[in-house]
N, CA, C and O of each residue as an XYZ file, in Angstrom:
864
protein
N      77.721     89.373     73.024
C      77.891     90.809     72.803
C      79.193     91.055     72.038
O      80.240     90.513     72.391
N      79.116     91.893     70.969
C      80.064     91.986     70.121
C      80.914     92.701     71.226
O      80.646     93.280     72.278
N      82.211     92.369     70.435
C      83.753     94.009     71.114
C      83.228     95.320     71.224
O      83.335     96.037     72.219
N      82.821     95.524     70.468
C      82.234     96.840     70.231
C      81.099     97.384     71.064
O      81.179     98.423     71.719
N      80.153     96.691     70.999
C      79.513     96.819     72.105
C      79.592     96.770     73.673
O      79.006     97.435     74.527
N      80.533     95.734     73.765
C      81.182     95.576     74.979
C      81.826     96.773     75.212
O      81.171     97.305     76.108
N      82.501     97.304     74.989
C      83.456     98.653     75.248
C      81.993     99.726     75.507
O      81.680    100.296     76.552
N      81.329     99.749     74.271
C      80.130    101.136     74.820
C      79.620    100.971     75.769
O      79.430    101.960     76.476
N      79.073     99.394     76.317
C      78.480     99.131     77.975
C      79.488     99.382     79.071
O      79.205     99.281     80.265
N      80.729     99.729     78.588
C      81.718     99.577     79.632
C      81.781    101.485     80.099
O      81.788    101.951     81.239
N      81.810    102.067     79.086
C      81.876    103.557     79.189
C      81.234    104.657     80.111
O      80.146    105.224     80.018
N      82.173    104.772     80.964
C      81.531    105.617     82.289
C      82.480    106.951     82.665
O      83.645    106.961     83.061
N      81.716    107.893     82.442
C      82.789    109.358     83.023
C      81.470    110.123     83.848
O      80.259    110.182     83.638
N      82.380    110.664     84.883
C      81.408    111.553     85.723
C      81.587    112.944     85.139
O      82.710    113.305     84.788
N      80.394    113.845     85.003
C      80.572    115.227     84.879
C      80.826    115.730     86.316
O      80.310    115.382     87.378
N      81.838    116.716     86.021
C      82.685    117.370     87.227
C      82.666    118.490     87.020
O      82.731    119.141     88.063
N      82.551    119.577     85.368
C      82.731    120.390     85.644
C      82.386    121.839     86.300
O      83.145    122.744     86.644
N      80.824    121.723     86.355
C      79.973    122.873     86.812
C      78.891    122.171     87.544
O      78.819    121.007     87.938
N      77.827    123.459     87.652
C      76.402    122.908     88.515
C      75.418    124.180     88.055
O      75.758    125.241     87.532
N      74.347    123.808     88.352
C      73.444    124.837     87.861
C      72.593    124.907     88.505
O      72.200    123.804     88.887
N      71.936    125.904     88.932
C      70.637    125.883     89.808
C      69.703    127.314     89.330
O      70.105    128.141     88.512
N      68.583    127.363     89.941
C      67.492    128.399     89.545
C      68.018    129.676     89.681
O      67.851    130.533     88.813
N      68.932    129.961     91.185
C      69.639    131.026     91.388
C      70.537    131.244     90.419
O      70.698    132.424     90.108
N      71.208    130.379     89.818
C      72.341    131.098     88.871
C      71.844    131.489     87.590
O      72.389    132.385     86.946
N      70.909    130.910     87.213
C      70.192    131.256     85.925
C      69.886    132.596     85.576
O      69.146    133.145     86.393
N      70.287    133.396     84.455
C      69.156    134.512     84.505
C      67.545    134.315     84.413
O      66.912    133.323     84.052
N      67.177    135.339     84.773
C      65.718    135.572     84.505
C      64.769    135.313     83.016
O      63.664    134.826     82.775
N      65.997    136.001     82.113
C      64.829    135.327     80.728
C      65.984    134.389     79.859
O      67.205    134.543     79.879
N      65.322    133.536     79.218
C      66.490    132.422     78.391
C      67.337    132.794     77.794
O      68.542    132.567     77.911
N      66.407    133.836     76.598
C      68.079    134.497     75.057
C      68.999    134.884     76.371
O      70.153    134.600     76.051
N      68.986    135.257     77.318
C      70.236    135.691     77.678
C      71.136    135.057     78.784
O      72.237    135.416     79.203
N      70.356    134.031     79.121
C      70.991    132.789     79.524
C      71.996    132.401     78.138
O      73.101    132.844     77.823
N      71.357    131.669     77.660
C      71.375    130.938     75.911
C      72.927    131.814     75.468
O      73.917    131.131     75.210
N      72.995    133.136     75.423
C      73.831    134.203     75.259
C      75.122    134.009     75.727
O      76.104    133.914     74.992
N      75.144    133.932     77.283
C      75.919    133.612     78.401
C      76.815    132.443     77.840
O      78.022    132.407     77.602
N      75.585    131.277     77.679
C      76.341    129.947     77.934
C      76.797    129.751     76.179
O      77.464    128.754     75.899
N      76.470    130.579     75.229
C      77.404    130.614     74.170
C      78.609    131.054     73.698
O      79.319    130.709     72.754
N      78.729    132.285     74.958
C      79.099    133.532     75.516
C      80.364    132.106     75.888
O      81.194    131.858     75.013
N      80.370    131.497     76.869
C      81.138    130.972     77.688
C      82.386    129.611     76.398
O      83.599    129.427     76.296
N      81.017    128.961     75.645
C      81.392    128.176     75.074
C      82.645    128.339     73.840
O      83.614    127.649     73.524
N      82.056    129.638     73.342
C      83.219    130.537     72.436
C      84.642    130.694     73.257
O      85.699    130.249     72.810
N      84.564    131.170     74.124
C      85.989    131.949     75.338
C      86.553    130.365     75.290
O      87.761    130.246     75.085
N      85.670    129.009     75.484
C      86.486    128.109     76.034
C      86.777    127.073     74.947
O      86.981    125.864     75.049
N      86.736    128.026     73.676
C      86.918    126.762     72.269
C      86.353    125.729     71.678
O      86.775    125.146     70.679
N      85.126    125.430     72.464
C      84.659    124.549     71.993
C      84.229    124.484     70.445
O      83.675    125.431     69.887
N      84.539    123.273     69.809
C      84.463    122.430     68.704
C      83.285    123.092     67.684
O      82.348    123.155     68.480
N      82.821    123.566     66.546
C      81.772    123.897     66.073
C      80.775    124.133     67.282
O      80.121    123.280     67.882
N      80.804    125.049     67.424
C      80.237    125.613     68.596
C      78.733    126.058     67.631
O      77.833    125.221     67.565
N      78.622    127.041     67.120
C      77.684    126.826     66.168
C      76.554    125.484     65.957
O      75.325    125.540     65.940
N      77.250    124.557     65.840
C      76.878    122.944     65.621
C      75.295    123.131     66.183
O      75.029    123.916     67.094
N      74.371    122.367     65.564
C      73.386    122.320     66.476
C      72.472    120.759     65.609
O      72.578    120.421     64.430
N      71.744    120.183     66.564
C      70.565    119.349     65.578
C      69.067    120.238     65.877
O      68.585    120.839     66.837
N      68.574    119.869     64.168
C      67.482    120.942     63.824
C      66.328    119.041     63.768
O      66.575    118.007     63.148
N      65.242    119.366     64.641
C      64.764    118.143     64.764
C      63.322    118.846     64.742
O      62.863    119.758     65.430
N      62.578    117.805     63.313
C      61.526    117.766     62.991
C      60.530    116.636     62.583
O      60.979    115.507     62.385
N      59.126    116.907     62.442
C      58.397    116.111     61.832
C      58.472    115.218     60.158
O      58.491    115.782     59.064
N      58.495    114.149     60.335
C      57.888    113.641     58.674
C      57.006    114.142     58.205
O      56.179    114.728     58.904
N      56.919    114.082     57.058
C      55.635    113.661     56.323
C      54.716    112.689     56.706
O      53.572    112.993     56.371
N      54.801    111.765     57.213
C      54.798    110.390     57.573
C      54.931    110.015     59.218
O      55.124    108.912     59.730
N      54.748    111.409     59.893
C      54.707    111.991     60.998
C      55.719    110.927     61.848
O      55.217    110.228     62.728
N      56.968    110.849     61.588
C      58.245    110.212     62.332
C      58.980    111.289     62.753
O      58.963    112.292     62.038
N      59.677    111.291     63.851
C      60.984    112.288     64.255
C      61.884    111.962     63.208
O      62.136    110.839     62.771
N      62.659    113.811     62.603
C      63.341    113.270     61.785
C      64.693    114.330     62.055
O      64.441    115.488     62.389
N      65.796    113.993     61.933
C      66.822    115.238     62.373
C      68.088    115.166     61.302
O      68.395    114.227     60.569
N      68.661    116.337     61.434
C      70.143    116.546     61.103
C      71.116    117.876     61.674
O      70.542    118.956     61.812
N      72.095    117.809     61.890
C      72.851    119.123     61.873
C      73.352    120.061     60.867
O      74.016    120.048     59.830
N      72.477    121.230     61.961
C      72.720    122.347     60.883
C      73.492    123.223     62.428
O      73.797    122.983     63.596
N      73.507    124.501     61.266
C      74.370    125.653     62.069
C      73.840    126.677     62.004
O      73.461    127.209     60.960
N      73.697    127.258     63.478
C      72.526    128.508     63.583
C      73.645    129.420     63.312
O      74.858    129.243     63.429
N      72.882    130.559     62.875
C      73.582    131.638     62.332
C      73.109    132.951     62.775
O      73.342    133.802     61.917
N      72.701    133.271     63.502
C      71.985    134.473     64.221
C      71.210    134.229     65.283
O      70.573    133.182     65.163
N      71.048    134.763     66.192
C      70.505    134.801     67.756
C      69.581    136.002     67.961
O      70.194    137.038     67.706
N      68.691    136.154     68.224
C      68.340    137.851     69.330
C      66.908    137.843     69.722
O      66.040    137.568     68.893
N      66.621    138.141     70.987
C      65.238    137.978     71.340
C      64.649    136.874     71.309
O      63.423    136.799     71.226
N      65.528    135.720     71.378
C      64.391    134.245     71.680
C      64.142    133.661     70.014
O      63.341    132.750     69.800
N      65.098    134.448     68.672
C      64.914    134.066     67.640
C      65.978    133.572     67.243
O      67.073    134.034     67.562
N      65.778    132.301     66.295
C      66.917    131.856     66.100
C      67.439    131.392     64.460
O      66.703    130.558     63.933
N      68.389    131.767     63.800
C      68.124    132.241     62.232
C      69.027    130.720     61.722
O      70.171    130.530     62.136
N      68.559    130.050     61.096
C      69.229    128.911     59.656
C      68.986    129.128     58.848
O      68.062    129.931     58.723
N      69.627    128.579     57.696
C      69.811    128.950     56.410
C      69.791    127.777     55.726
O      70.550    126.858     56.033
N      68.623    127.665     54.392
C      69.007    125.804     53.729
C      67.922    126.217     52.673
O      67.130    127.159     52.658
N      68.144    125.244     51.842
C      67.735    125.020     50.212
C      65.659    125.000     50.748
O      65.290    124.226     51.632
N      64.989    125.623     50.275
C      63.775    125.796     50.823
C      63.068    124.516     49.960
O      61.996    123.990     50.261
N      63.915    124.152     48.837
C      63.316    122.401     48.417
C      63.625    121.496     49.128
O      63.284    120.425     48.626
N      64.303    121.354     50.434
C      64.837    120.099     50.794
C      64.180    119.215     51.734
O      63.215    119.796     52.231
N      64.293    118.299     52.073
C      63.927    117.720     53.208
C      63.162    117.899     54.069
O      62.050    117.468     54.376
N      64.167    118.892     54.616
C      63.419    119.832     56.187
C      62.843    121.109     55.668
O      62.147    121.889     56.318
N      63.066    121.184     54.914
C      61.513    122.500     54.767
C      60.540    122.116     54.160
O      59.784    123.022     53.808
N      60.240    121.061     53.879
C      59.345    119.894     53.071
C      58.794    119.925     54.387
O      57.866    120.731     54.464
N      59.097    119.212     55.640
C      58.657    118.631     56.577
C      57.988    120.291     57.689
O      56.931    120.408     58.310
N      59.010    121.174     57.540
C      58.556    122.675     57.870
C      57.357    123.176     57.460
O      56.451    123.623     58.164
N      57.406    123.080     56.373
C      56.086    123.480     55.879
C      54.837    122.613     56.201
O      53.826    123.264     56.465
N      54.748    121.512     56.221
C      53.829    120.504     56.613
C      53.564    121.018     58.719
O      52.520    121.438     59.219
N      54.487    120.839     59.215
C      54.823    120.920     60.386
C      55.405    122.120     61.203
O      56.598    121.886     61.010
N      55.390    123.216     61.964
C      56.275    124.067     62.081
C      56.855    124.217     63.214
O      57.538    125.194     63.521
N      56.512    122.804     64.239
C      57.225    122.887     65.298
C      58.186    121.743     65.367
O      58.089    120.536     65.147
N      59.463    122.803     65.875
C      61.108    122.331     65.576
C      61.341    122.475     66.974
O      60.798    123.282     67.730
N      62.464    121.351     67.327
C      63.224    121.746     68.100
C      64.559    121.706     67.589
O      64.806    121.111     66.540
N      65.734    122.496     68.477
C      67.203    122.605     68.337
C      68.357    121.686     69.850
O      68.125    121.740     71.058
N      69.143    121.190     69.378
C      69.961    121.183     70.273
C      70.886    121.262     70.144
O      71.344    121.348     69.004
N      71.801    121.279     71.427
C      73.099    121.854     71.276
C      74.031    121.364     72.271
O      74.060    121.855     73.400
N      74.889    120.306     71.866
C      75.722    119.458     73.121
C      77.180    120.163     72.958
O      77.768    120.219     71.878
N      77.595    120.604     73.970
C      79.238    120.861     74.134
C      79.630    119.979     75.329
O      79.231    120.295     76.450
N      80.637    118.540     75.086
C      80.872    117.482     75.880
C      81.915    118.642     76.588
O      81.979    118.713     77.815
N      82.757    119.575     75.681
C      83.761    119.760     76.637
C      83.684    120.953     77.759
O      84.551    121.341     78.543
N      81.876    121.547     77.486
C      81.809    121.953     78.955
C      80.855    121.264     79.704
O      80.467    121.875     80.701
N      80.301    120.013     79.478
C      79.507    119.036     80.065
C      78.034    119.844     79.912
O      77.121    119.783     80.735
N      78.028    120.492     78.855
C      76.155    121.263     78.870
C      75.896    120.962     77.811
O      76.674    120.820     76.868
N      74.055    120.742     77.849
C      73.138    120.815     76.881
C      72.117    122.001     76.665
O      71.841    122.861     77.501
N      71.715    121.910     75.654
C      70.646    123.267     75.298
C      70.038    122.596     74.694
O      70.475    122.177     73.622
N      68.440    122.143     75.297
C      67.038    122.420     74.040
C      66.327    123.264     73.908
O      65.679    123.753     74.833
N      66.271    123.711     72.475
C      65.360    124.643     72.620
C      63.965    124.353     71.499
O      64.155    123.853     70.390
N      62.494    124.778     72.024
C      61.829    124.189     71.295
C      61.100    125.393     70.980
O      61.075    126.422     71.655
N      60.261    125.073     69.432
C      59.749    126.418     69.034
C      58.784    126.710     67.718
O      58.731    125.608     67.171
N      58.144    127.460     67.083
C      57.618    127.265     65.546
C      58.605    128.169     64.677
O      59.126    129.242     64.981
N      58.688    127.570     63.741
C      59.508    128.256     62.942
C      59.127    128.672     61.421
O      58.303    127.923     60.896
N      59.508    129.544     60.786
C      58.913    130.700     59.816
C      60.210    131.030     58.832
O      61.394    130.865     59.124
N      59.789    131.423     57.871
C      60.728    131.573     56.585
C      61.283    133.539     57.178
O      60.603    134.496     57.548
N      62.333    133.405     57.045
C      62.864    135.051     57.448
C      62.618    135.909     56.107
O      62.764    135.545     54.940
N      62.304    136.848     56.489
C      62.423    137.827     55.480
C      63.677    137.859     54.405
O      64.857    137.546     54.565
N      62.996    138.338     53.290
C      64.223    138.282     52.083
C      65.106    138.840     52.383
O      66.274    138.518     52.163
N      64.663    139.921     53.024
C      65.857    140.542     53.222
C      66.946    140.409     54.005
O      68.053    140.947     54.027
N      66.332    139.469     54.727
C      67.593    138.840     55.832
C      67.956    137.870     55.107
O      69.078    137.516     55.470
N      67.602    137.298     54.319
C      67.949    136.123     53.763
C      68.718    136.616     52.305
O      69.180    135.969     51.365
N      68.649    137.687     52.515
C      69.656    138.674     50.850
C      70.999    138.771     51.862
O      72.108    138.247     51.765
N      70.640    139.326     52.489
C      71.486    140.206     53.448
C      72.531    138.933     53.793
O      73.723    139.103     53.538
N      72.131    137.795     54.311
C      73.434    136.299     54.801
C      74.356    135.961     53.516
O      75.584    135.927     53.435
N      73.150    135.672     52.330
C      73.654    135.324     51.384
C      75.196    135.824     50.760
O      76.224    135.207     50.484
N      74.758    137.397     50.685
C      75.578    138.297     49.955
C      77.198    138.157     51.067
O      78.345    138.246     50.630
N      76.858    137.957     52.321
C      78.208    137.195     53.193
C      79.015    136.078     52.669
O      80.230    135.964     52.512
N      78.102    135.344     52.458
C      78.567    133.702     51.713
C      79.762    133.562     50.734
O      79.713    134.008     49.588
N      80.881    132.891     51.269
C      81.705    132.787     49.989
C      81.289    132.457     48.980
O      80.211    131.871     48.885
N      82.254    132.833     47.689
C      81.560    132.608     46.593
C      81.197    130.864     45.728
O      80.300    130.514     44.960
N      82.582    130.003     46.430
C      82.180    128.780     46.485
C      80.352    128.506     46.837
O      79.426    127.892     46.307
N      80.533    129.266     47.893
C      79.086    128.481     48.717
C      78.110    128.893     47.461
O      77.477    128.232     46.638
N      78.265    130.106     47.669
C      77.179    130.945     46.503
C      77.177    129.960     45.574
O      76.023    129.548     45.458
N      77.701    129.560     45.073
C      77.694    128.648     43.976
C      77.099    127.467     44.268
O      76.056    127.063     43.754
N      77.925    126.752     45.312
C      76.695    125.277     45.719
C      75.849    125.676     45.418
O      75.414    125.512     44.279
N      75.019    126.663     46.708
C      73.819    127.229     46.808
C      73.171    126.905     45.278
O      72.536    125.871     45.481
N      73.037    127.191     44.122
C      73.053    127.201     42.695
C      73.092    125.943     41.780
O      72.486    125.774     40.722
N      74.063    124.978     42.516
C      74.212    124.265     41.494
C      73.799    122.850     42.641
O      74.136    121.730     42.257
N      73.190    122.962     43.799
C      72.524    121.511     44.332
C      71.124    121.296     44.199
O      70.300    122.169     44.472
N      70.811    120.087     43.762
C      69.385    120.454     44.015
C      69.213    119.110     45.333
O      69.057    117.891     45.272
N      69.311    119.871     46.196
C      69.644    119.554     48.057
C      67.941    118.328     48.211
O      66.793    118.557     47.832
N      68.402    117.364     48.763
C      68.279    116.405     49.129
C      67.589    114.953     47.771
O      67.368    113.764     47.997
N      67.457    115.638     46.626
C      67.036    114.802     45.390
C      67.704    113.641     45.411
O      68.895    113.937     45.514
N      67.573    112.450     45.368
C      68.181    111.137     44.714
C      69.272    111.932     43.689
O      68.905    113.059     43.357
N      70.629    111.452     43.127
C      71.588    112.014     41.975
C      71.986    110.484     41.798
O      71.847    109.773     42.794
N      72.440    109.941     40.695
C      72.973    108.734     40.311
C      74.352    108.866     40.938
O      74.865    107.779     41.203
N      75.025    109.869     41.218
C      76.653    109.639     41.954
C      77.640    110.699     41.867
O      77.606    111.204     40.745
N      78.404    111.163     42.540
C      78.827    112.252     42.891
C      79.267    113.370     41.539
O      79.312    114.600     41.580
N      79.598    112.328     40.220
C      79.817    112.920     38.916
C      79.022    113.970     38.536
O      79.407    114.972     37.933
N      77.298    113.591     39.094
C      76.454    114.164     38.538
C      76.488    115.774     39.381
O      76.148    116.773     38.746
N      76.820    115.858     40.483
C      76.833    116.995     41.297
C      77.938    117.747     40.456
O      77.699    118.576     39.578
N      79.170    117.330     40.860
C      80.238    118.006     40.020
C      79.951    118.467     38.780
O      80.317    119.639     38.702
N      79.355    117.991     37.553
C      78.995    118.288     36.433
C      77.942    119.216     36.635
O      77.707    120.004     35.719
N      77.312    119.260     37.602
C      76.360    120.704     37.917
C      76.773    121.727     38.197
O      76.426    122.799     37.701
N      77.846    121.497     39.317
C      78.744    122.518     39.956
C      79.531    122.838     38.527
O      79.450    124.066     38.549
N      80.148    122.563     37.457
C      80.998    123.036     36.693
C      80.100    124.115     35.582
O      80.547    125.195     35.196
N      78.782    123.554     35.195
C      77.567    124.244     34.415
C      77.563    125.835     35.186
O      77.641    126.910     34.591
N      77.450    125.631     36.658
C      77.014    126.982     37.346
C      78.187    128.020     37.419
O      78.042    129.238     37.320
N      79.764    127.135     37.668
C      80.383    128.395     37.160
C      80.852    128.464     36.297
O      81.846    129.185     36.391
N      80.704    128.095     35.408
C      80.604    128.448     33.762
C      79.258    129.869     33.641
O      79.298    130.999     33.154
N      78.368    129.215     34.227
C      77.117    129.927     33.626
C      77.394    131.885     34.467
O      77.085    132.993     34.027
N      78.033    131.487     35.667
C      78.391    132.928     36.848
C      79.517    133.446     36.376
O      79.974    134.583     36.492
N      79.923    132.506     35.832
C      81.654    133.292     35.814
C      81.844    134.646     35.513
O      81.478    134.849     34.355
N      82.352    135.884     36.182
C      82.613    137.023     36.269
C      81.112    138.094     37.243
O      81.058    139.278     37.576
N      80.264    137.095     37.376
C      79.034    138.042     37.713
C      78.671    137.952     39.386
O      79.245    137.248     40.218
N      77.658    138.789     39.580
C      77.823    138.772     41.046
C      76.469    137.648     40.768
O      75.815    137.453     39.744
N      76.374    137.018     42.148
C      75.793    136.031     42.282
C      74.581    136.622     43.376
O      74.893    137.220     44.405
N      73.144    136.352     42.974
C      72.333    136.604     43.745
C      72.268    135.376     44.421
O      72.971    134.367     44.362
N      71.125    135.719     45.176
C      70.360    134.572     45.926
C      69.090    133.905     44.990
O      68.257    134.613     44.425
N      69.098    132.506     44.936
C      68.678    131.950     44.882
C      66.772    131.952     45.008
O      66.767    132.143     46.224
N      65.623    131.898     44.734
C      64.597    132.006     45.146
C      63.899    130.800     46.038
O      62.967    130.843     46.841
N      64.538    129.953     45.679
C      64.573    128.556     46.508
C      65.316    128.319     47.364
O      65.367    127.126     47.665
N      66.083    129.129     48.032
C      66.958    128.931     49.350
C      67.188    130.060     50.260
O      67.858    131.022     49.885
N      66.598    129.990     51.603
C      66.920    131.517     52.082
C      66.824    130.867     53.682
O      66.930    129.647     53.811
N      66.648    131.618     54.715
C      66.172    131.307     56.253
C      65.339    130.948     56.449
O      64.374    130.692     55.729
N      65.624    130.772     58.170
C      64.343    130.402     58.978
C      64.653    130.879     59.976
O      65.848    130.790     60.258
N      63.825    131.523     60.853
C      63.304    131.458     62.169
C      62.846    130.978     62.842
O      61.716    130.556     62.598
N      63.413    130.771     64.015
C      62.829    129.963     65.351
C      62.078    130.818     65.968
O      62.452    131.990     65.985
N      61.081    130.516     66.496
C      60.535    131.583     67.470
C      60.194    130.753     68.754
O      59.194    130.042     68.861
N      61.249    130.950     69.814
C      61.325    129.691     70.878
C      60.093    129.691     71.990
O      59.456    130.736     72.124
N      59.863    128.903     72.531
C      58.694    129.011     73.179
C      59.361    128.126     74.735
O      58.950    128.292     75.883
N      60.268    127.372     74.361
C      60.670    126.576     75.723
C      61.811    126.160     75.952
O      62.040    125.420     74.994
N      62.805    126.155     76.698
C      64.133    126.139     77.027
C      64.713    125.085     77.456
O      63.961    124.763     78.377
N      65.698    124.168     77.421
C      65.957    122.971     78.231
C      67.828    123.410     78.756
O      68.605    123.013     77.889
N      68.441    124.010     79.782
C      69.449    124.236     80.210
C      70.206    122.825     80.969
O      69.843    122.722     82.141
N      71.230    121.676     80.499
C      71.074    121.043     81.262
C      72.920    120.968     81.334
O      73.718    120.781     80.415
N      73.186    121.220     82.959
C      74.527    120.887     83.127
C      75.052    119.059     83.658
O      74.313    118.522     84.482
N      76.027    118.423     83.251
C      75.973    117.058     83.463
C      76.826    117.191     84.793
O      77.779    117.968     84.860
N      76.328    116.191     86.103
C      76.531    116.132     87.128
C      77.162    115.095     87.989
O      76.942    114.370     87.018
N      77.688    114.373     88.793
C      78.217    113.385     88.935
C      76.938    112.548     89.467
O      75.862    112.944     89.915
N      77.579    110.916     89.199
C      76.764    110.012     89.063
C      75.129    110.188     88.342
O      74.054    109.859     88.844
N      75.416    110.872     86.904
C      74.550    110.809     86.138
C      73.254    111.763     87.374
O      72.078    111.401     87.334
N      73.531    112.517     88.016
C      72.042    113.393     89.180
C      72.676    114.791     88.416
O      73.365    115.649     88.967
N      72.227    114.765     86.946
C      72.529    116.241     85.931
C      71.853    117.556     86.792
O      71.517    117.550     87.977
N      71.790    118.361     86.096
C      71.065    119.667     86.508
C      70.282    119.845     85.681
O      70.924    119.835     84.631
N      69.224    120.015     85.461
C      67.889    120.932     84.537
C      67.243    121.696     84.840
O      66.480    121.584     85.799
N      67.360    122.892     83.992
C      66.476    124.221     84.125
C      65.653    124.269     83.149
O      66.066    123.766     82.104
N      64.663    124.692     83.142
C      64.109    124.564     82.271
C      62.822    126.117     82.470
O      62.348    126.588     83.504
N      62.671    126.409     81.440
C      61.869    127.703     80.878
C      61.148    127.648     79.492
O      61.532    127.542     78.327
N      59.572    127.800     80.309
C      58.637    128.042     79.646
C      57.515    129.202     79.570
O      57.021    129.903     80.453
N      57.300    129.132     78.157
C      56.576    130.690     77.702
C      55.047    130.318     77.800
O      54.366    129.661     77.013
N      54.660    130.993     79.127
C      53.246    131.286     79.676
C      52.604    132.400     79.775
O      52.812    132.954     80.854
N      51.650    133.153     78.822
C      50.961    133.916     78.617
C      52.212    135.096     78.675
O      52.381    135.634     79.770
N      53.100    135.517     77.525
C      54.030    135.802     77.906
C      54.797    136.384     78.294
O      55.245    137.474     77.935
N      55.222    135.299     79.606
C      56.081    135.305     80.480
C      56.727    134.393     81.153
O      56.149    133.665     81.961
N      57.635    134.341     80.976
C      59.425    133.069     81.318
C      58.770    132.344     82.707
O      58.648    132.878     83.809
N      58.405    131.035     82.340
C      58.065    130.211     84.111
C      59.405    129.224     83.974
O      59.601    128.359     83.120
N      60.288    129.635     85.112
C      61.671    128.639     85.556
C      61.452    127.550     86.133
O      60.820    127.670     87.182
N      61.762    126.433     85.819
C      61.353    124.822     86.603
C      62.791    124.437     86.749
O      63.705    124.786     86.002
N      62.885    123.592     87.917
C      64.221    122.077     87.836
C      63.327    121.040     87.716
O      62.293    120.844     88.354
N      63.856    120.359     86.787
C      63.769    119.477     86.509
C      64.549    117.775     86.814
O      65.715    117.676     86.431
N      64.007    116.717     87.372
C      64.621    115.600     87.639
C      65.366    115.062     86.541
O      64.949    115.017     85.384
N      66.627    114.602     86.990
C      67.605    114.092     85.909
C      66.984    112.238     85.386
O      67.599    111.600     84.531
């Protein structure tokens, strides 16, 4: 066994800091979900935002990366990405996503699972026109997940686009806008000592919120 490995088999911390049970939970998830984002903000945690957006292949394999949710309300959940790329390749083929969301430094997890849908333009005008103007510009000058021969070639794109913007307002893009989650099932999990975690878990049955614990 390499050093390296040796040290990761060696790695043991107990979660100490909370507990969770059916009673403490609210009644419907967004506002659980709310709470415990609610909590995570007040206590600093790290890209809090942060999340993995986990989907189907083409080639029907699990496939993931981190992105950053950008809007919340009613069990919906809003991202933003190049509508040529990767994962909306695999979106469109597929439309059930899940999200997660680890904060080590309050020992909780969040899954949330769900189908997901292109947002209206207008929400997707509406983020954009937020966007610094750097971004605005990526936005413009990537063509997001293509093979490129090497980073020259990006830069030399990026320099074309603000050349080509320079002084103008920058729309949105027709190839890049949101998505919506539309969640269907919840995974609340607080980490517990000697690895005996907490799981709550909530699912959408004819609808209406059914609360489970779940074995660690």
């Amino acid at each position: 066994m390499s050093e390296v490995n040796q040290h990761i088999s060696q790695l043991r911390e107990d979660f100490l800091k909370g507990k969770l049970s059916e009673e403490d939970v609210d009644a419907f998830p967004d506002i659980q979900f709310e709470n415990w984002m609610k909590n995570a903000i007040e206590s600093k945690v790290l890209e809090v935002q942060a999340c993995t957006l986990s989907t189907i292949s083409l080639t029907n394999k699990p496939t993931a990366r981190i992105i950053y949710l950008r809007e919340f309300f009613k069990n919906e959940f809003y991202f933003y990405t190049n509508y040529n790329s990767k994962k909306a390749k695999e979106i469109e083929a597929n439309n059930n996503v899940t999200l997660t969301f680890f904060w080590p430094e309050l020992e909780r997890q969040i899954r949330i699972e769900g189908i997901v849908f292109k947002a209206p333009d207008e929400k997707s005008d509406a983020y954009f026109k937020l966007r610094p103007r750097d971004s605005q510009i990526g936005a413009w000058s990537s063509p997001q997940s293509k093979k490129i021969l090497n980073r020259g070639v990006l830069d030399e794109l990026l320099q074309i686009t603000n050349s080509v913007l320079e002084g103008k307002e920058i729309q949105r893009p027709d190839y890049w806008g949101g998505y919506v989650i539309h969640a269907n099932y919840y995974e609340f999990w607080q980490g517990r000592k000697n690895r005996l975690h907490d799981r709550i878990c909530y699912t959408l049955e004819n609808n209406n919120w059914k609360i489970e614990r779940l074995a660690p």
